[in-house]
N, C-alpha and C positions, 0 to 999 in steps of 0.2 A: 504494500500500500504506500505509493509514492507520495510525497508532497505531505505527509502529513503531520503534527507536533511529535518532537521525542518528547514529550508525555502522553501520549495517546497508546493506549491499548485495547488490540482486538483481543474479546474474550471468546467470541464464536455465539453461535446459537443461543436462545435464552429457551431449552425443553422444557421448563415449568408451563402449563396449565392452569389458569383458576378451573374450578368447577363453576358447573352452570347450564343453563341450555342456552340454547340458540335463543337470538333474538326474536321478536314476529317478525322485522320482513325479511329473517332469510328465506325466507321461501320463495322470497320476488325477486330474490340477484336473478340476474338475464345469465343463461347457460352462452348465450352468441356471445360475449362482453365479457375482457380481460378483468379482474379485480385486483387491485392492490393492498393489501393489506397494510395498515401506519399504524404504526402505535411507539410510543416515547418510552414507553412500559414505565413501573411506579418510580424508578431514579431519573426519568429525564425530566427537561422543564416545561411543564406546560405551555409557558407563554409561548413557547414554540410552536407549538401544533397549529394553529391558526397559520400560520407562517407558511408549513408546510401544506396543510391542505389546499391556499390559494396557490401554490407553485403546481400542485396535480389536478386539482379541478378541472384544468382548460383540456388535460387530457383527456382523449377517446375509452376511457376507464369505469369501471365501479367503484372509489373509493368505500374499502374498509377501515374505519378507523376507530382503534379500542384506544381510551382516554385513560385508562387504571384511575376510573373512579369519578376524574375532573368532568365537570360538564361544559356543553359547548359553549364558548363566548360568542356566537355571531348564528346569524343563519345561517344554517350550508346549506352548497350549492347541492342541485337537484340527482347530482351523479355521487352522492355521499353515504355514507348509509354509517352510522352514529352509537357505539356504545360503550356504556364504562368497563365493561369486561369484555374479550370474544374469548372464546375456548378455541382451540387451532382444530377444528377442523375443517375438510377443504372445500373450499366453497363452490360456489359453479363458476367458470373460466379459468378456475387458478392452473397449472398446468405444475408445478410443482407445487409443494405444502409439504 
């Protein structure tokens, strides 16, 4: 990983799971339509998120975005799909999970 701080550490995958079920509209993600999953998980900084969802929005995507907890500051856009937990399983478009 080029370019990046000698304080920075890649620690890999985060395999925890909350428990929980599915939200109600997973059953509406579009199978035709990539999804991306975002999440900051519970040590990143929220104020961020906002940040990142208007840099993916404009994308041809589903936004997935689990908050660990925070709720959302703003409306989201219509290609968003919004919660405090997601459990990892794989959604429809994802192509790896």
């Amino acid at each position: 990983m080029q370019g990046l701080p000698t304080s920075h550490r890649f620690l890999g995958p985060a395999l925890w799971q909350p428990a929980g079920e599915r939200p109600a509209w997973w059953s509406e993600l579009p199978a035709d339509r990539l999804c991306v999953y975002v999440t900051l998980c519970s040590s990143g900084d929220a104020v961020l998120l906002p940040r990142v969802i208007e840099a993916l929005a404009p994308l041809p995507v589903t936004l997935l975005v689990a908050s660990a907890g925070a709720a959302p500051s703003a409306t989201l856009p219509a290609n968003v799909r919004w919660a405090p937990y997601l459990p990892a399983w794989r959604p429809p478009g994802v192509r790896t999970w």
